[in-house]
Backbone as CSV, one residue per row, in Angstrom:
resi,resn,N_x,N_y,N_z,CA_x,CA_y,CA_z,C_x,C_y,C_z
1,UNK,76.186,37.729,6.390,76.139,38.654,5.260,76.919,39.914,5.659
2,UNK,77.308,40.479,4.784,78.331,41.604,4.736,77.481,43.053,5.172
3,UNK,78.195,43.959,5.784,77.252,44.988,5.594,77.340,45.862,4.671
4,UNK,78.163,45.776,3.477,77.918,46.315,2.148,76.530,45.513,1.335
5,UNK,76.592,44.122,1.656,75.538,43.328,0.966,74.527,43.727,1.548
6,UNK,74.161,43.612,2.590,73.150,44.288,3.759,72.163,45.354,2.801
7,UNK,73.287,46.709,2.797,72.435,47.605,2.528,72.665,47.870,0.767
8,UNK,73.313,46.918,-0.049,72.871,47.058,-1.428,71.721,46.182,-1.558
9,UNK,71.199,44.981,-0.862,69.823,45.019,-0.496,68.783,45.721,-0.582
10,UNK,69.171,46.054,0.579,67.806,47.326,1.090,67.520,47.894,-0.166
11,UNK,68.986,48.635,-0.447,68.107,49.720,-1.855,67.567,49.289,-2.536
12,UNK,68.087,47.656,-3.309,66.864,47.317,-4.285,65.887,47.103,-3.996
13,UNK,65.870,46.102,-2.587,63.747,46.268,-2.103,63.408,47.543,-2.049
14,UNK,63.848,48.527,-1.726,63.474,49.791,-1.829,63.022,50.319,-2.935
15,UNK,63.689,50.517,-4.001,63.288,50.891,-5.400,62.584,49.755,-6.022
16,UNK,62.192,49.006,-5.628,61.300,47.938,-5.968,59.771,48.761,-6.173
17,UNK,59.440,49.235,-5.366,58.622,50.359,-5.043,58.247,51.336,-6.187
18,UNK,59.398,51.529,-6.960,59.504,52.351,-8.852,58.406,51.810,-9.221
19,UNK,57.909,50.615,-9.462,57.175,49.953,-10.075,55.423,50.498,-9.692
20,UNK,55.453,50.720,-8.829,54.133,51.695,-8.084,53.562,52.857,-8.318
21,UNK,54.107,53.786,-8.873,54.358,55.189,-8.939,53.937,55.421,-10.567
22,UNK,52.486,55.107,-10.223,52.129,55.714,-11.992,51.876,57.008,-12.103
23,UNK,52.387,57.048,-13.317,52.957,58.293,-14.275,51.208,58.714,-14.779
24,UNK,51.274,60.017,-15.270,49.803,60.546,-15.638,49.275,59.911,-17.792
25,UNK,50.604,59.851,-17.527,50.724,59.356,-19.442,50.363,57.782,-19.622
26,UNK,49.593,57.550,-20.373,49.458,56.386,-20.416,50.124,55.507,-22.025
27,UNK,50.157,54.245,-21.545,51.573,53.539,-22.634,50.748,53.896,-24.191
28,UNK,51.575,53.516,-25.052,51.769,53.978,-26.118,49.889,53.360,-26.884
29,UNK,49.265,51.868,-26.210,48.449,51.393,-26.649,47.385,52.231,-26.036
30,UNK,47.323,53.330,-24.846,46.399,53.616,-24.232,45.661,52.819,-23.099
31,UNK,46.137,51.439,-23.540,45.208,50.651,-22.360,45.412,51.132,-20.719
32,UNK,46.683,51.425,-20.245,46.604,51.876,-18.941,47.494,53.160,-18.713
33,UNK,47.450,53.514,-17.881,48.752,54.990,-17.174,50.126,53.612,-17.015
34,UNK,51.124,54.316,-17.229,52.508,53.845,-17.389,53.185,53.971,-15.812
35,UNK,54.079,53.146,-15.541,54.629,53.287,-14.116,56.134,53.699,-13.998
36,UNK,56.515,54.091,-13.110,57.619,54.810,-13.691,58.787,54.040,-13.868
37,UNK,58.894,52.348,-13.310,60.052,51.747,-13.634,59.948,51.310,-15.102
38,UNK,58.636,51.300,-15.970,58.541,51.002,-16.918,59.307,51.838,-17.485
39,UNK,58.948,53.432,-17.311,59.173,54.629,-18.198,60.339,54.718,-18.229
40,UNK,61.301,54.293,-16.931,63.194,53.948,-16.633,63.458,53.235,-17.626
41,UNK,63.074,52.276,-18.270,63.316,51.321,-18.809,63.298,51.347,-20.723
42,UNK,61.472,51.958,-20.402,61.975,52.656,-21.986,62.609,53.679,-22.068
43,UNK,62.888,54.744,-21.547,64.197,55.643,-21.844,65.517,54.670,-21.945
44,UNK,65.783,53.658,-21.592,66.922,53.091,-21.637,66.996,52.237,-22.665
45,UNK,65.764,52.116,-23.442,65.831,51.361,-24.840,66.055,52.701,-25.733
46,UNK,65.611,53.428,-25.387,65.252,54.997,-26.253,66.563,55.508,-26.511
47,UNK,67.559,55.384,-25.362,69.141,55.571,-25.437,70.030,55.093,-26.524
48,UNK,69.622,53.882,-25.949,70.467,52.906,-27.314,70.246,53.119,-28.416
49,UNK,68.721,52.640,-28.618,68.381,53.080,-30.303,68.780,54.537,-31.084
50,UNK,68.802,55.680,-29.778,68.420,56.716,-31.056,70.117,57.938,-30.058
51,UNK,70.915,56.724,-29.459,71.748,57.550,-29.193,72.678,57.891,-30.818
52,UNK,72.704,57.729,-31.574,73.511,58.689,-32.954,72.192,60.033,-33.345
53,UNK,71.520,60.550,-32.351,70.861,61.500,-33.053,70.789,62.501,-31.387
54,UNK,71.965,62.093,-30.790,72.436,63.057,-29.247,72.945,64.534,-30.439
55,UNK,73.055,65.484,-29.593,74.221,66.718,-30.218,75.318,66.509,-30.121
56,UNK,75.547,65.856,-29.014,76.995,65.512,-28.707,77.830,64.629,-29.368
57,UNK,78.692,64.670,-30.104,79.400,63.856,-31.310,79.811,62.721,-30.046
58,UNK,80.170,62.734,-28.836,81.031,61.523,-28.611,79.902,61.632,-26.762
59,UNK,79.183,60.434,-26.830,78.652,60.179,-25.629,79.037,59.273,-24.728
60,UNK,78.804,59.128,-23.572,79.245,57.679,-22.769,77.891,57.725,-22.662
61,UNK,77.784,56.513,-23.667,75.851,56.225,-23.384,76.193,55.637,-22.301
62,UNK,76.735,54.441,-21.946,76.303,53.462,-20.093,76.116,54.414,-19.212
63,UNK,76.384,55.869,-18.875,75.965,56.745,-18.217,74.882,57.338,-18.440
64,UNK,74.750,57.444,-20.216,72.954,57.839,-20.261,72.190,56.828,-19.977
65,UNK,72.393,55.571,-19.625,71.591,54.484,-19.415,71.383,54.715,-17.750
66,UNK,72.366,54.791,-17.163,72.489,54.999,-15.447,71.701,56.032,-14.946
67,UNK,71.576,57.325,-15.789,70.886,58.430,-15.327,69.483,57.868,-16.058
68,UNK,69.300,57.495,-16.993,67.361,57.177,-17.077,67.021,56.425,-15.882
69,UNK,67.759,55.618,-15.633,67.469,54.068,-14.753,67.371,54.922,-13.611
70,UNK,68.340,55.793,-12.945,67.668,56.383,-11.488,67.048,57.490,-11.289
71,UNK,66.789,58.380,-12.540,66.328,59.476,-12.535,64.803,59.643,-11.355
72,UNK,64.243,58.477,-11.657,62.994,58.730,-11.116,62.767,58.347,-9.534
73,UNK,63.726,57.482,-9.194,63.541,56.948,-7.865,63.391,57.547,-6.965
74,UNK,63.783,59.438,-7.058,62.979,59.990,-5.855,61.461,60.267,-5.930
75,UNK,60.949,59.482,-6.861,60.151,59.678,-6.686,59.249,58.708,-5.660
76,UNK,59.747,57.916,-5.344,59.103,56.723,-4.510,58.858,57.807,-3.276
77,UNK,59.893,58.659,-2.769,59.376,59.542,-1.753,58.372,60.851,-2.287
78,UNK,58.481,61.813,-3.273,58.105,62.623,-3.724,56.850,62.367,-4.696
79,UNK,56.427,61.336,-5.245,55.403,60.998,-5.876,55.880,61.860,-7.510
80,UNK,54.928,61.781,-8.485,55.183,62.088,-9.770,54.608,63.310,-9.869
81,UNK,55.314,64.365,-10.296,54.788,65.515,-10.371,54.759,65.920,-11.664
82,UNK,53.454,66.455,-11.804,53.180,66.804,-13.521,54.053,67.667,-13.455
83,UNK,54.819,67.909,-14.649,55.830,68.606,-15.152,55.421,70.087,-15.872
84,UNK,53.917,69.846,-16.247,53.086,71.365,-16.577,52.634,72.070,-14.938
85,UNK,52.518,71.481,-14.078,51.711,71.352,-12.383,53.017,72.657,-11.979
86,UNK,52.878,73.908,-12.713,53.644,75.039,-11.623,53.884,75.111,-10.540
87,UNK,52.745,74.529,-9.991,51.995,75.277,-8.400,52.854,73.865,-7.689
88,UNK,52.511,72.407,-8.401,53.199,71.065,-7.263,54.773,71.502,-7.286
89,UNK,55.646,72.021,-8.577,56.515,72.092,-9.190,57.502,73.082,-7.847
90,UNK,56.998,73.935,-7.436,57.260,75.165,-6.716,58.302,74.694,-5.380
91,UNK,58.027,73.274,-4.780,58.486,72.565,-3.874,59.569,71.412,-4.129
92,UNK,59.356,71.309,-5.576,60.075,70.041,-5.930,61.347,69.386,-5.802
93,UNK,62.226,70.572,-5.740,63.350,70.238,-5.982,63.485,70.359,-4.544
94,UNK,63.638,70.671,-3.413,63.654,70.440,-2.036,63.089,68.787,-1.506
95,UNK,61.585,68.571,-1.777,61.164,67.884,-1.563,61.979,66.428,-2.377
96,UNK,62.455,66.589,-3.577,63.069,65.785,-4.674,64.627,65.072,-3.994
97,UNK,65.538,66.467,-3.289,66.460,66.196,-2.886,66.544,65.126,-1.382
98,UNK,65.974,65.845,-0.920,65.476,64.798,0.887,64.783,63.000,0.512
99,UNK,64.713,62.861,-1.096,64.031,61.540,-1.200,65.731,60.717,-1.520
100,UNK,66.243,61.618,-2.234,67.364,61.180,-3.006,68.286,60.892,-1.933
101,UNK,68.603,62.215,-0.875,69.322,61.643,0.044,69.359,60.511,1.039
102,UNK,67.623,60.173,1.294,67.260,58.921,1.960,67.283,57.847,1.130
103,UNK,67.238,57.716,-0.168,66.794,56.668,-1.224,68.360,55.975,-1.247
104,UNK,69.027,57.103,-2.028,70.394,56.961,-1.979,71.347,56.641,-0.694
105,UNK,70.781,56.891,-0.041,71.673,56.389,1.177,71.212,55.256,2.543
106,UNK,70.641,54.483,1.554,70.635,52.751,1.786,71.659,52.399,1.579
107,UNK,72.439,52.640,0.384,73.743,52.139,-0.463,74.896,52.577,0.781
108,UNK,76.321,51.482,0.752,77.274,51.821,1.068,77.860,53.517,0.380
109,UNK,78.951,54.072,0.854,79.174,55.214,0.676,79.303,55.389,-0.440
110,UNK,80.258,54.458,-1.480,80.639,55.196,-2.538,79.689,54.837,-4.077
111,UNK,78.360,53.935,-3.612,77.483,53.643,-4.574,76.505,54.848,-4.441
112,UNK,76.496,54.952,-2.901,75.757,56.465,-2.676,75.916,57.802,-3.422
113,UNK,77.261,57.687,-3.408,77.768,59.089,-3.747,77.688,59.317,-5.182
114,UNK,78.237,57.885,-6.398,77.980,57.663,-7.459,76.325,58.275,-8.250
115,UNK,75.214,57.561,-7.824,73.867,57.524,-7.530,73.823,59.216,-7.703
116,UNK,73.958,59.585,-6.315,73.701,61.218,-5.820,74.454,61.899,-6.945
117,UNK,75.404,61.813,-7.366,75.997,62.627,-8.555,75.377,62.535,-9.871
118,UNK,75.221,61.088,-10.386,74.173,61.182,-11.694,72.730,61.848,-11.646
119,UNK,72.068,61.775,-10.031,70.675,62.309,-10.135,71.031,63.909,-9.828
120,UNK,71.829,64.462,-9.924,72.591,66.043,-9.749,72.500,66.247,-11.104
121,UNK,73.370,65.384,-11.436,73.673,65.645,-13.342,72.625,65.874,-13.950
122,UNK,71.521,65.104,-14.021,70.498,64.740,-14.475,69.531,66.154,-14.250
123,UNK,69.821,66.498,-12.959,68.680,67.728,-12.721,69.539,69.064,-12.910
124,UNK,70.767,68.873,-13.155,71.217,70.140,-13.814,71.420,70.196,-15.033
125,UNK,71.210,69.294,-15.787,71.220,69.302,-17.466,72.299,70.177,-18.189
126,UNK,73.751,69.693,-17.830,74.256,70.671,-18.185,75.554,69.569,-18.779
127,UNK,76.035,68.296,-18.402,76.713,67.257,-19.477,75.877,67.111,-20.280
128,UNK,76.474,66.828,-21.492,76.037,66.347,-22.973,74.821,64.756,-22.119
129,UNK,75.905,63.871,-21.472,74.707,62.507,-21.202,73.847,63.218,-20.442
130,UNK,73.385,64.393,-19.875,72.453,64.835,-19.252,71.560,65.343,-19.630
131,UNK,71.891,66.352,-20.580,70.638,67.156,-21.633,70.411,66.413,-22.207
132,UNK,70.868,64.917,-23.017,70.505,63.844,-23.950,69.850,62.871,-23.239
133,UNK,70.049,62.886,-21.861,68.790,61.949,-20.793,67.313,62.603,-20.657
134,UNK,67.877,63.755,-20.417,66.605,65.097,-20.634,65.751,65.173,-21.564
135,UNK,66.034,65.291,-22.758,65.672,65.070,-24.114,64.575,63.787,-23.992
136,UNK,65.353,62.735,-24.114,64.764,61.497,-23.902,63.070,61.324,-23.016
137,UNK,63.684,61.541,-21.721,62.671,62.080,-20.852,61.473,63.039,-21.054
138,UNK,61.930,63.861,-21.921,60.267,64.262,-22.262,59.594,64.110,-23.797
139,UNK,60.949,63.498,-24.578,60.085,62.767,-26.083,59.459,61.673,-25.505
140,UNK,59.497,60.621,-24.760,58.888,59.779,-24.319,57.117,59.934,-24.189
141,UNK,56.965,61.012,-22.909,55.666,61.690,-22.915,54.922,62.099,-23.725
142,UNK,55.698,63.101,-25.039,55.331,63.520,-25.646,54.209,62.716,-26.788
143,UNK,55.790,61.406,-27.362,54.756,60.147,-28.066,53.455,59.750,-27.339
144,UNK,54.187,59.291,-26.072,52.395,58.935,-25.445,51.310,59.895,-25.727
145,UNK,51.420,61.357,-25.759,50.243,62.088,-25.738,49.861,61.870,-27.044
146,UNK,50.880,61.882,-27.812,50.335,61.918,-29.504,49.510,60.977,-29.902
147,UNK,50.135,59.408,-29.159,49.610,57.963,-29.718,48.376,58.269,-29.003
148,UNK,47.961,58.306,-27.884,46.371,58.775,-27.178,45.535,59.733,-27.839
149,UNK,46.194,61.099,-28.373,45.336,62.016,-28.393,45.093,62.451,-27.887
150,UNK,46.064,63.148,-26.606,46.495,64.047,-25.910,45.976,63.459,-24.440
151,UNK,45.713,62.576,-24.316,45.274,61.895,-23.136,45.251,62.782,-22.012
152,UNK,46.811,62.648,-21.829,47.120,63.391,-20.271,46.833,65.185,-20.836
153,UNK,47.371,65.491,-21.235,47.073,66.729,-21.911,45.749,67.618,-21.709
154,UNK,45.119,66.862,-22.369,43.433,67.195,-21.999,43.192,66.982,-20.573
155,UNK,43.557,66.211,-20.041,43.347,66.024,-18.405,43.967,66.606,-17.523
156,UNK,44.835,67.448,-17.683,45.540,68.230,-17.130,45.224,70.250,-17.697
157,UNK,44.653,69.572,-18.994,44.190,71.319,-19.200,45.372,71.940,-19.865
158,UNK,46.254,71.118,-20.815,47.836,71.819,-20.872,47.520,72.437,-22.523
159,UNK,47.594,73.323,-22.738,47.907,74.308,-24.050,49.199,73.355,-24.747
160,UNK,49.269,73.757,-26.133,50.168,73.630,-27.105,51.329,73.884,-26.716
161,UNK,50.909,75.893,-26.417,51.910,76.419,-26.204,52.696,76.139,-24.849
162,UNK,52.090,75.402,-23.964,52.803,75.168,-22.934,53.536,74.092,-22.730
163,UNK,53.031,72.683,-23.813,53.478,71.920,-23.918,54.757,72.129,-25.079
164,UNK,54.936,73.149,-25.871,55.756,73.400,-26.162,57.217,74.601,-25.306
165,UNK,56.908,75.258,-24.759,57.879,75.865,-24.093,58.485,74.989,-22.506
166,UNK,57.846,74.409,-22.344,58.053,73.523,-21.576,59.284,72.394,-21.936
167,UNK,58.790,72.104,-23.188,59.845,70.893,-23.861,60.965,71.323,-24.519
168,UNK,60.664,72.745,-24.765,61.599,72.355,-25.913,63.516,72.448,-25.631
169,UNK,63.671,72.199,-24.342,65.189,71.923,-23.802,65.445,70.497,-24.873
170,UNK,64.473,69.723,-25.370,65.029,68.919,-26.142,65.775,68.593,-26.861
171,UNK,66.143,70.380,-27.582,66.808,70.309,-28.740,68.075,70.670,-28.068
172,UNK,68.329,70.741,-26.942,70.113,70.591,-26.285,70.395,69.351,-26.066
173,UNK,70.101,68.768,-25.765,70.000,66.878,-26.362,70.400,66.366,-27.307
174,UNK,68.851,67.028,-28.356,69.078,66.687,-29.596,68.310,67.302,-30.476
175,UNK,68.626,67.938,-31.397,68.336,69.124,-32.227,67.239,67.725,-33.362
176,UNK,67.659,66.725,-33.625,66.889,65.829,-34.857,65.081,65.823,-33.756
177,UNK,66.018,65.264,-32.450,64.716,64.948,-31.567,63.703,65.883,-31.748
178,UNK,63.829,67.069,-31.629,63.353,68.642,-31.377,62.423,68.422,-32.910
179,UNK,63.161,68.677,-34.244,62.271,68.715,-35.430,61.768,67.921,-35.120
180,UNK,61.344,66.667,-35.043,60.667,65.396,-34.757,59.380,66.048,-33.698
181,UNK,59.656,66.430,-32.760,59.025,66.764,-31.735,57.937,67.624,-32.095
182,UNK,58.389,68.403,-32.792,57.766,69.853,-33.817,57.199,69.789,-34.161
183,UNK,56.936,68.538,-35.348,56.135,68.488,-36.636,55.058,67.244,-35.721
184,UNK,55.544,66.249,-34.623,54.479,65.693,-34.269,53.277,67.134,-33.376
185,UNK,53.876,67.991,-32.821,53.095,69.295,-32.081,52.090,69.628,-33.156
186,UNK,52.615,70.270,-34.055,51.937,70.498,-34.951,50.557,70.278,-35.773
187,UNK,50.677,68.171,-35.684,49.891,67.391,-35.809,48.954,67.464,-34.724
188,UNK,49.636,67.346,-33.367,48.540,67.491,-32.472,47.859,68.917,-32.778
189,UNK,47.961,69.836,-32.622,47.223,71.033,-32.734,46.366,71.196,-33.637
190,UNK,46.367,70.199,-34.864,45.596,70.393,-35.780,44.701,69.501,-35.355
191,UNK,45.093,68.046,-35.111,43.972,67.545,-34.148,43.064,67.623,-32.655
192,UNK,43.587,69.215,-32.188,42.676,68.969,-31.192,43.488,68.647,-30.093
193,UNK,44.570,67.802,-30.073,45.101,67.056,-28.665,44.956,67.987,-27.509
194,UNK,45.407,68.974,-27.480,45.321,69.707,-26.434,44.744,70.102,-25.331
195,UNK,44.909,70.269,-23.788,43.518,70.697,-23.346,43.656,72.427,-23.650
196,UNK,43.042,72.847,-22.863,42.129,74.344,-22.827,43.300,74.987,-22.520
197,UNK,44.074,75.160,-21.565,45.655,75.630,-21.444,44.383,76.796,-20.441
């Protein structure tokens, strides 16, 4: 075997591991907490379907598909950090980068380098496929809390208002996503979803 084959190996037994790493949100039926290769996966259906409602008139979705699909894999080193969790949050991006550089660099050099640049993109939200991966990434959650009834929300103690200033980078994504996002908030607040904040 080759030693390019070798270590494009490794990485996939490695990220095999995605599949482990449950998320605090649970799937849309409530029956369990969601894992995060799942959550890779529906963002990457979430792409396709509702990429004509990006801001960006002209996208390279196969790149918004590439950045959902690895966004999360540092987390196999870093674990899932609530995204309301200030205090876990404070370390993250240090702790986030040292997973990426070990995760990512199973791969020969230039799958490495590929990899390491989309999960850059991704955490600087600053291409159109990046703020529209972004977007994605936290309407996802959001439905789950709604379809539960604030599940994670309440269990975490998260306010309206926090679950709203928190999100609302959505609408650099996608401004349709954002109203959407709004009027489901809304609903929650009238029902209660919320925890105590």
């Amino acid at each position: 075997m080759s030693e390019r084959l070798s270590r494009q190996l490794a990485f996939i037994v490695e990220v095999d591991k995605v599949k482990t790493i449950l998320r605090r949100t649970r799937l849309f039926d409530g029956s369990r907490r969601e894992n995060d290769a799942e959550h890779s996966w529906h963002l990457s259906i979430m792409a396709m379907v509702l990429a004509e409602h990006a801001n960006a008139g002209s996208l390279d979705l196969f790149k918004v598909v590439k950045i959902v699909l690895i966004h999360d894999l540092v987390e196999i080193d870093a674990g899932d950090i609530a995204i309301y969790d200030s205090t876990a949050r404070a370390d993250k991006r240090q702790i986030e980068r040292k997973a990426a550089q070990r995760i990512f660099g199973l791969l020969p050099d230039d799958q490495r380098d590929e990899m390491a640049a989309l999960w850059e993109e991704f955490e600087a939200r600053e291409s159109a496929e990046a703020k529209f991966a972004a977007a994605l990434d936290r309407v996802e959650p959001i439905l789950q809390n709604y379809l539960t009834q604030g599940y994670a929300w309440k269990k975490l103690g998260v306010s309206g208002e926090k679950v709203r200033s928190t999100n609302e980078h959505i609408k650099d994504g996608s401004e349709a996503l954002w109203e959407y996002v709004e009027e489901i908030l809304k609903e929650c607040l009238e029902n209660d979803y919320f925890g105590a904040g």
